[in-house]
Every structure is written in structure tokens, then in C-alpha cells.
KEVOGU-569978 format. One record per residue (C-alpha): residue number from 0; residue in three letters; x, y, z. Coordinates in steps of 0.001 Angstrom, whole numbers, plus 500000, padded with zeros to 6 digits. Example, Ala and Ser with C-alpha at 12.3 -4.5 7.8 and 13.67 -1.06 7.14 Angstrom:
residues 2
+------+------+--------+--------+--------+
: resi : resn :      X :      Y :      Z :
+------+------+--------+--------+--------+
:    0 :  ala : 512300 : 495500 : 507800 :
:    1 :  ser : 513670 : 498940 : 507140 :
+------+------+--------+--------+--------+
This chain:
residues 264
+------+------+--------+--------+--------+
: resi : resn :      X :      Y :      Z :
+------+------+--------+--------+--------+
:    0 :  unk : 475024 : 511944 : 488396 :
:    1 :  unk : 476641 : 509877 : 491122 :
:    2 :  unk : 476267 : 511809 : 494822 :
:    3 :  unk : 478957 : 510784 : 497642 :
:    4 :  unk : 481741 : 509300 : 495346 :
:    5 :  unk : 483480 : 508761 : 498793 :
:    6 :  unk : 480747 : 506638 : 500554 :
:    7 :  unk : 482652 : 502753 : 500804 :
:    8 :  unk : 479206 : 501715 : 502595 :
:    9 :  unk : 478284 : 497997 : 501665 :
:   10 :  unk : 481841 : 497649 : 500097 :
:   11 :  unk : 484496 : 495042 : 501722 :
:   12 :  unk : 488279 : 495663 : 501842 :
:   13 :  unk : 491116 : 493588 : 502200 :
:   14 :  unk : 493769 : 495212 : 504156 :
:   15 :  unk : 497358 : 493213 : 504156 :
:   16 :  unk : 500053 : 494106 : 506670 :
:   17 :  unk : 497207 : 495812 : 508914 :
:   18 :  unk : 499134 : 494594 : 512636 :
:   19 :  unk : 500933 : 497796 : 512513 :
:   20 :  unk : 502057 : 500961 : 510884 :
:   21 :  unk : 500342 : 501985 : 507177 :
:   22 :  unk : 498380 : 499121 : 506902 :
:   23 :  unk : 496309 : 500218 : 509809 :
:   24 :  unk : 496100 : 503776 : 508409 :
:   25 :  unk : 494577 : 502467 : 505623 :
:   26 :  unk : 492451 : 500163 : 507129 :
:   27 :  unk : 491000 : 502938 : 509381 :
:   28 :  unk : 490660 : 505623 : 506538 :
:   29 :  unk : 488504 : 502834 : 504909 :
:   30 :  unk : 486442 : 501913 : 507793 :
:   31 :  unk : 485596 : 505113 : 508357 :
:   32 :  unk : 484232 : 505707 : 505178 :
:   33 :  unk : 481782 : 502906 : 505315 :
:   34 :  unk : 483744 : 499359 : 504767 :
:   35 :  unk : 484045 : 496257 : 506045 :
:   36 :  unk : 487406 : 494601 : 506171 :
:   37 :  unk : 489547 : 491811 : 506097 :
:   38 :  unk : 492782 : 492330 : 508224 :
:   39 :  unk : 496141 : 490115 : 507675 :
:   40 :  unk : 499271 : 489505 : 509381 :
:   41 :  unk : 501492 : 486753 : 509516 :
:   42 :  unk : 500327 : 486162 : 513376 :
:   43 :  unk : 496777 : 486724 : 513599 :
:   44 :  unk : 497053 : 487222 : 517485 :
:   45 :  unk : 498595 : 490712 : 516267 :
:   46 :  unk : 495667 : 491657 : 514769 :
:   47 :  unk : 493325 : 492054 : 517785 :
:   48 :  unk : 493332 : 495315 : 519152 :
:   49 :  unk : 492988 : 496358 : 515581 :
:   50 :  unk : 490260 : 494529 : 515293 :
:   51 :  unk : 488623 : 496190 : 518282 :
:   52 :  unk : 489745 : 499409 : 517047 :
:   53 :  unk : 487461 : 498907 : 513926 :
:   54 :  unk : 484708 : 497428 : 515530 :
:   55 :  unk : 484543 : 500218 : 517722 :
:   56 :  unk : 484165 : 502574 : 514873 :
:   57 :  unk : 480659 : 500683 : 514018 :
:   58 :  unk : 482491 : 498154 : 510822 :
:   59 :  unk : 483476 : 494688 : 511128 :
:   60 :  unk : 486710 : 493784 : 510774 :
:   61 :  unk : 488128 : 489617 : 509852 :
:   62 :  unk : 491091 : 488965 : 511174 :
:   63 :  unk : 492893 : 486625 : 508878 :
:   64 :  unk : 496732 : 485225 : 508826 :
:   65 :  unk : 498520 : 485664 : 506052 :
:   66 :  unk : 501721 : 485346 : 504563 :
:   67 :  unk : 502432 : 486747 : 501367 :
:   68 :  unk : 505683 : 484621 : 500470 :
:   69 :  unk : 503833 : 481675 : 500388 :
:   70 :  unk : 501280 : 481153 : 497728 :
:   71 :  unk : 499001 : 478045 : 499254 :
:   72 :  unk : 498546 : 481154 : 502276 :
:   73 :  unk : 497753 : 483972 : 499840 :
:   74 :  unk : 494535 : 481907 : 498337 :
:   75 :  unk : 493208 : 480539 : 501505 :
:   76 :  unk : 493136 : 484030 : 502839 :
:   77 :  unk : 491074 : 485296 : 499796 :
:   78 :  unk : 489002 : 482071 : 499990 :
:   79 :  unk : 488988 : 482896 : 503383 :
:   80 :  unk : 487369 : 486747 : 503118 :
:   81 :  unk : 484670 : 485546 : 500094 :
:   82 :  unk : 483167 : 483268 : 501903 :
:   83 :  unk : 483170 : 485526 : 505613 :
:   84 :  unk : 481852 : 488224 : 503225 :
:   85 :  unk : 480104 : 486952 : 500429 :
:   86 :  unk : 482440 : 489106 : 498020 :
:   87 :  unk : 485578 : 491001 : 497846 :
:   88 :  unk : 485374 : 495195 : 495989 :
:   89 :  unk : 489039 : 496589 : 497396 :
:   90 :  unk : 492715 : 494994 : 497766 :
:   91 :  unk : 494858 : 497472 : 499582 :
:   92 :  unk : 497985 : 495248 : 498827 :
:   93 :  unk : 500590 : 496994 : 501998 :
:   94 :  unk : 502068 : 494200 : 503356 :
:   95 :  unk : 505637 : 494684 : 502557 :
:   96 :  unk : 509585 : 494774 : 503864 :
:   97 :  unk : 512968 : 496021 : 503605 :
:   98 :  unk : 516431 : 495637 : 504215 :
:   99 :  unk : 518997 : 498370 : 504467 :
:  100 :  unk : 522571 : 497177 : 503695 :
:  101 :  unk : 525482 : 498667 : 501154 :
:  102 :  unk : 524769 : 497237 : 497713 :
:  103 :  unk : 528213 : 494731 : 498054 :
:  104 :  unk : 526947 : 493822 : 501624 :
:  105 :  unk : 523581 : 492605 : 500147 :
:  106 :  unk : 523672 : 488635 : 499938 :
:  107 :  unk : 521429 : 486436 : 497623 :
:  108 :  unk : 518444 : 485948 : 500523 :
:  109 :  unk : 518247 : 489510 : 501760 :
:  110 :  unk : 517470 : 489931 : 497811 :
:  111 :  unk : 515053 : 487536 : 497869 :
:  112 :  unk : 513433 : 488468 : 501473 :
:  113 :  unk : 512851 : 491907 : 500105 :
:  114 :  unk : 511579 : 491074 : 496471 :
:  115 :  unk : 509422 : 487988 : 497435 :
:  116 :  unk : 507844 : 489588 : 499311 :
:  117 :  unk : 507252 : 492608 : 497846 :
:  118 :  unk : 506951 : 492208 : 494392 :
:  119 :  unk : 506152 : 488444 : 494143 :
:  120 :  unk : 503561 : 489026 : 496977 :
:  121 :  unk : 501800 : 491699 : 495906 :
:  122 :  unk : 501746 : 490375 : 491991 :
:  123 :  unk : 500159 : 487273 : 493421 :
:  124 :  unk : 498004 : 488699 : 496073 :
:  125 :  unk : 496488 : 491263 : 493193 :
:  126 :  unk : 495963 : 487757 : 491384 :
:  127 :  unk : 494019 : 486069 : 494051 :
:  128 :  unk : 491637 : 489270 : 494909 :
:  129 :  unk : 492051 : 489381 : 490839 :
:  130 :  unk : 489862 : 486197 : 490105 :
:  131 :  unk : 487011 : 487161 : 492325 :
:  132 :  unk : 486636 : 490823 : 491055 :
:  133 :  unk : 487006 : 490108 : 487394 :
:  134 :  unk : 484038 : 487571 : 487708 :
:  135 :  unk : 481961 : 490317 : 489622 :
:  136 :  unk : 483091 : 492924 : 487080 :
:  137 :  unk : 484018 : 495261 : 489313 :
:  138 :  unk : 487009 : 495854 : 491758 :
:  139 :  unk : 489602 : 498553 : 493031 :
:  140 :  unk : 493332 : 497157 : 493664 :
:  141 :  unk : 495549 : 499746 : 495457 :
:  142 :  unk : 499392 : 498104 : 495531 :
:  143 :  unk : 501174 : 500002 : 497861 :
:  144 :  unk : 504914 : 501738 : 496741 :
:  145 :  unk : 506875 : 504635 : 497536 :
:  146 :  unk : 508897 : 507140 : 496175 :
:  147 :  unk : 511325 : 504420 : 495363 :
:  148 :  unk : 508832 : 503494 : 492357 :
:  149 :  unk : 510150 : 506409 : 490948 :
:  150 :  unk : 513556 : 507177 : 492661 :
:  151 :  unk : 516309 : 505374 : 493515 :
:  152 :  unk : 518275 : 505377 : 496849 :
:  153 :  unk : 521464 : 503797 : 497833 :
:  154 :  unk : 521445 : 501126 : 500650 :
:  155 :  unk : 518208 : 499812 : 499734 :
:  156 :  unk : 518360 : 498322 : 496177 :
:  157 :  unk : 516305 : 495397 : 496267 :
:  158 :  unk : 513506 : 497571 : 497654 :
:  159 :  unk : 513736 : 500147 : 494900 :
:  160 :  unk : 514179 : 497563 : 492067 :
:  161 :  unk : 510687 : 495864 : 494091 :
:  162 :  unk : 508873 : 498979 : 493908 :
:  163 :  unk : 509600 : 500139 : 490446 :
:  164 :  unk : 508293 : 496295 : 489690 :
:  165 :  unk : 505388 : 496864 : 491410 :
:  166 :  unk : 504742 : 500180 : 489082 :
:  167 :  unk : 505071 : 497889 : 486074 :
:  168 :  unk : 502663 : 495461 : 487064 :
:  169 :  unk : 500025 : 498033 : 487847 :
:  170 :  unk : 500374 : 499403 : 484997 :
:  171 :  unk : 500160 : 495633 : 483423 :
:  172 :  unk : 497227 : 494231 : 485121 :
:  173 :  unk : 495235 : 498094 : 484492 :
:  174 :  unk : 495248 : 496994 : 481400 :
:  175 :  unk : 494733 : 493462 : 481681 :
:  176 :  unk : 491690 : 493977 : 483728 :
:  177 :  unk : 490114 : 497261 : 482859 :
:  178 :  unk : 487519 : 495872 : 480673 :
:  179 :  unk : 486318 : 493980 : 483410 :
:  180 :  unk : 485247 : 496769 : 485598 :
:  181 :  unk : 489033 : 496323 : 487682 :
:  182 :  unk : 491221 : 499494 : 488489 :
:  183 :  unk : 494926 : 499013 : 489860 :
:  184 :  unk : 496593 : 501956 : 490796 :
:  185 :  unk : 499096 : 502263 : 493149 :
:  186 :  unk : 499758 : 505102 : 496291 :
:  187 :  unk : 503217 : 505732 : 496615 :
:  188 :  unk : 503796 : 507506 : 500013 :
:  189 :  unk : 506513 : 509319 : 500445 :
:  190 :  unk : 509008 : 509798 : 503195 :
:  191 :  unk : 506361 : 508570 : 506408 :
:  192 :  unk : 508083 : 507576 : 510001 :
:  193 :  unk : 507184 : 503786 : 510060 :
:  194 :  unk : 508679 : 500444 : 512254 :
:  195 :  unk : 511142 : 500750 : 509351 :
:  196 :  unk : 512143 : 504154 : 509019 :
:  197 :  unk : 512105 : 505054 : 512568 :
:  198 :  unk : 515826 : 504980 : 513840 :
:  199 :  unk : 516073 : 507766 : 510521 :
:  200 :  unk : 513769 : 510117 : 512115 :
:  201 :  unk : 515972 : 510373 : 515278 :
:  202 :  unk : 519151 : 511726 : 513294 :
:  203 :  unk : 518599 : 515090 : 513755 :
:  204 :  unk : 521023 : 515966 : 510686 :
:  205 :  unk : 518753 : 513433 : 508242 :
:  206 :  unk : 516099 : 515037 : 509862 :
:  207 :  unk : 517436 : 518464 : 508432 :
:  208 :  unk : 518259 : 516672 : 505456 :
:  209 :  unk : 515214 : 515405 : 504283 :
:  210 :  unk : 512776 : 518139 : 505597 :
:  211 :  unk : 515241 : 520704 : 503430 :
:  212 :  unk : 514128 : 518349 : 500245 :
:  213 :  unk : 510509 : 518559 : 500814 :
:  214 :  unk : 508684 : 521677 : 499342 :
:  215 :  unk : 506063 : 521111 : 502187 :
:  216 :  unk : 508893 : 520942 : 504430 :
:  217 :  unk : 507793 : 518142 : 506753 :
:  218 :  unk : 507434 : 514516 : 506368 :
:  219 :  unk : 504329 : 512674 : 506168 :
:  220 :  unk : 501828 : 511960 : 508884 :
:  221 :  unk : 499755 : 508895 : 508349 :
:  222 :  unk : 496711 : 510878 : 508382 :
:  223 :  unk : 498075 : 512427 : 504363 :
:  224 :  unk : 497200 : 509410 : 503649 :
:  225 :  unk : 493724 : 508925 : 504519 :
:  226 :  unk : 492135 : 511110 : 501763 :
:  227 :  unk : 494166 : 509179 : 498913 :
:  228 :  unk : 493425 : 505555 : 500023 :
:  229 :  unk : 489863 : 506339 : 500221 :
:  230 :  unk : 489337 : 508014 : 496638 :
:  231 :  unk : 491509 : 505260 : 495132 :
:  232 :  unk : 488764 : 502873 : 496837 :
:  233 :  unk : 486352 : 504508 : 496149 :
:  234 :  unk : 484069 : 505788 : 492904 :
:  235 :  unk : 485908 : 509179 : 493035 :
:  236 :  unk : 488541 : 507625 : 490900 :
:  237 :  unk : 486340 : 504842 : 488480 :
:  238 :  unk : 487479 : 506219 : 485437 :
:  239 :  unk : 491424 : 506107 : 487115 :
:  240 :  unk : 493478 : 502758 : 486743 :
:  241 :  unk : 497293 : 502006 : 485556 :
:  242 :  unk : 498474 : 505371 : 487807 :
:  243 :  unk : 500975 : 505901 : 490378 :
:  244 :  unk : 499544 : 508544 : 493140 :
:  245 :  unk : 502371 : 509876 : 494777 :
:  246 :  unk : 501897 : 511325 : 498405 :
:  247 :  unk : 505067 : 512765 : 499031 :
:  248 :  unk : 504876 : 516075 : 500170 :
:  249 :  unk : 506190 : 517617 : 496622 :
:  250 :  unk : 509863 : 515684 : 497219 :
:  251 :  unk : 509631 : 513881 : 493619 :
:  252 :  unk : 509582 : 517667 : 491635 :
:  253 :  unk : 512563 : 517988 : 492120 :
:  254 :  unk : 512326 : 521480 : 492720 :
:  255 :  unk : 513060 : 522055 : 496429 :
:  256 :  unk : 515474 : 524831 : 497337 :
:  257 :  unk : 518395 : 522650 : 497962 :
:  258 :  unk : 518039 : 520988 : 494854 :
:  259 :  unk : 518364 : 524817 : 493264 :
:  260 :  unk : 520878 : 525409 : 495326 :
:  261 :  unk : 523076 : 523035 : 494346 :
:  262 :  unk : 522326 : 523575 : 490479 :
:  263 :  unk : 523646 : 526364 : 491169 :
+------+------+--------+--------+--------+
């Protein structure tokens, strides 16, 4: 019997989008559970006091630019990582965007911003990390969603339709790659105060709104986080792959007093 299924020591971790926000939730929540990592950004001179950050917590930590639209930069960052590292066991694929417009006010390159980069992106990043952990026979690959894999919301439609995509594929290359030792699951985080949902969190009446739809009645913290990117990583969850883990606070049962209350 296996002892400390949460113990990432010896085990190296690609975090994408790590400059800011989730990604360096993530990142940290691994670190301090024994990894190593690879950080990306498009500027690498964001990465730095991340960098220290994780150092300081006793890990190492690669800084390494990255952008995910662009395919000749997704494999020279991988290339990049195996040969810093020797190997590559975890893909937390995070970097992402979004763009909030009415669905008439969307034109065709604010579809193909938000797609590209993350659907295409994270399709072709899990590729990349793909190749080296299928040839090692073992790997975890945590694609990053949101609610919106399962719900839809108005004003941000390319972002939904990108994040019910990257459900599909999960589910796709689980069982593409499970024989070969590979897990890809994705943590879907619910409503979290990020560089891209900030100006919502200071409208007191969405505030209301949302909180009233929560059966935990808050929104996230990026520490509700920490627990699920870890056992995803980690051997907790071996026997887990094609799943979407929702961290949302209880917001996708549907079940929440307003909801009722308007049933009714």
C-alpha cells in the first residue's frame, strides 16, 4: 500500500500562465508539495519574482517564455523543460483568455483570440508534454476550465464554447493515453476574482448576485484550489483520468435558494 499519495517530491511540473493569477496558485500548491517546475509566460521578465517566490520555498523553479498560439513556441518550451529537467510527470495547462462582448458585438478575431488560445493551445500544449510522458509511461495532465465547461453564460461565448472543447478533449486524450500510464483530467474552478473577473467583484449588486447562487455562499479564494491541483498531480488520483473536477463552491447543483425560489 502506497503511503503519502500527496508527496510530488522528485516530480517536475509544468505550470503555463504562472506570471499572475491561478497559474501561480497552482504553481505554489505544487511546490509546496515537493515539485520542481517549469514556469511560462509570454514575457519571461514577468516571471521573476515568481521565480523567487518558489525558490524561496526550497524548489526550483525554470522560467521559460511561452506562447501558446504559436506552435514552433509550444515545443521549444517542452524541449526546453526535458532537457533543464531530464523529464517532464505534470502539465498544469492554465494559460488562458477571454473576451467579454454581446454575442452580435463579437467579431471574427476576438473568436479566434479566445479559442486559439484556449482550446487550440491547450490541445497542443497537452500534445507536446503528451509525447514525452507517453514514452515514460507515466504522466498527469490537468487542463484548466471553469464552470463554463458545463454552463453557459451570455457575453462570453467563445470562452464557453472553448471550455466545453477543452472537456471533450480530456475526455479524448484520457482515453487515448490511459494505457500508457497518462491521466487528463481537468479542474474547473468556479467563480474565483482573477485579472479578468475583477471589475465583477466591485459591483456590489453582482456581488449579491452571485454569492445568493452559491450554496457555500462566497466565491472562491485561490487557496480552494490548492488541495485539488495537488491530488490531480499527484498519486491520490492514479486510477482518475477523462473527469472534470469542479471547484465551484456547489454553484453547478443547481440547487441554491434562489434557484428554488424562482421555481417557485
Amino acid at each position: 500500500m502506497k503511503h503519502n499519495f500527496f508527496d510530488l517530491s522528485g516530480k517536475v511540473a509544468i505550470v503555463t500562465g504562472a506570471s499572475r493569477g491561478l497559474g501561480q496558485c497552482f504553481g505554489r500548491a505544487l511546490a509546496r508539495a515537493g515539485a520542481d517546475l517549469v514556469i511560462t509566460s509570454r514575457r519571461k521578465e514577468s516571471l521573476r519574482e515568481f521565480q523567487k517566490e518558489i525558490e524561496g520555498l526550497g524548489r526550483k523553479a525554470y522560467p521559460v517564455p511561452l506562447d501558446v498560439r504559436i506552435e514552433e513556441s509550444i515545443h521549444a518550451m517542452v524541449e526546453k523543460a526535458v532537457t533543464h529537467y531530464g523529464k517532464v510527470d505534470i502539465l498544469v495547462n492554465n494559460a488562458g483568455c477571454n473576451i467579454r462582448k454581446p454575442a452580435l458585438e463579437l467579431t471574427w478575431d476576438d473568436w479566434n483570440t479566445v479559442v486559439d488560445t484556449n482550446l487550440r493551445g491547450t490541445f497542443f500544449m497537452a500534445q507536446a508534454a503528451g509525447r514525452h510522458m507517453v514514452e515514460r509511461r507515466y504522466g498527469r495532465i490537468i487542463n484548466i476550465g471553469s464552470v463554463t465547461c458545463v454552463f453557459g453564460y451570455a457575453g462570453i461565448t467563445p470562452y464557453c464554447a472553448s471550455r466545453g472543447g477543452v472537456m471533450q478533449l480530456t475526455k479524448s486524450l484520457a482515453d487515448d493515453w490511459g494505457k500508457h500510464g497518462v491521466t487528463v483530467n481537468v479542474l474547473a474552478p468556479g467563480w474565483f476574482k482573477t485579472d479578468q473577473t475583477a471589475a465583477l467583484y466591485e459591483n456590489k449588486e453582482w456581488m449579491e448576485y452571485i454569492t445568493d447562487r452559491i450554496p457555500l455562499r462566497r466565491p472562491g479564494k485561490p487557496e480552494d484550489l490548492e488541495g485539488a491541483v495537488v491530488f490531480l498531480a499527484s498519486d491520490a488520483s492514479e486510477y482518475i483520468t477523462g473527469q472534470v473536477l469542479l471547484v465551484d463552491g456547489g454553484i453547478t447543483t443547481g440547487s441554491t435558494k434562489a434557484t428554488i425560489e424562482k421555481k417557485g
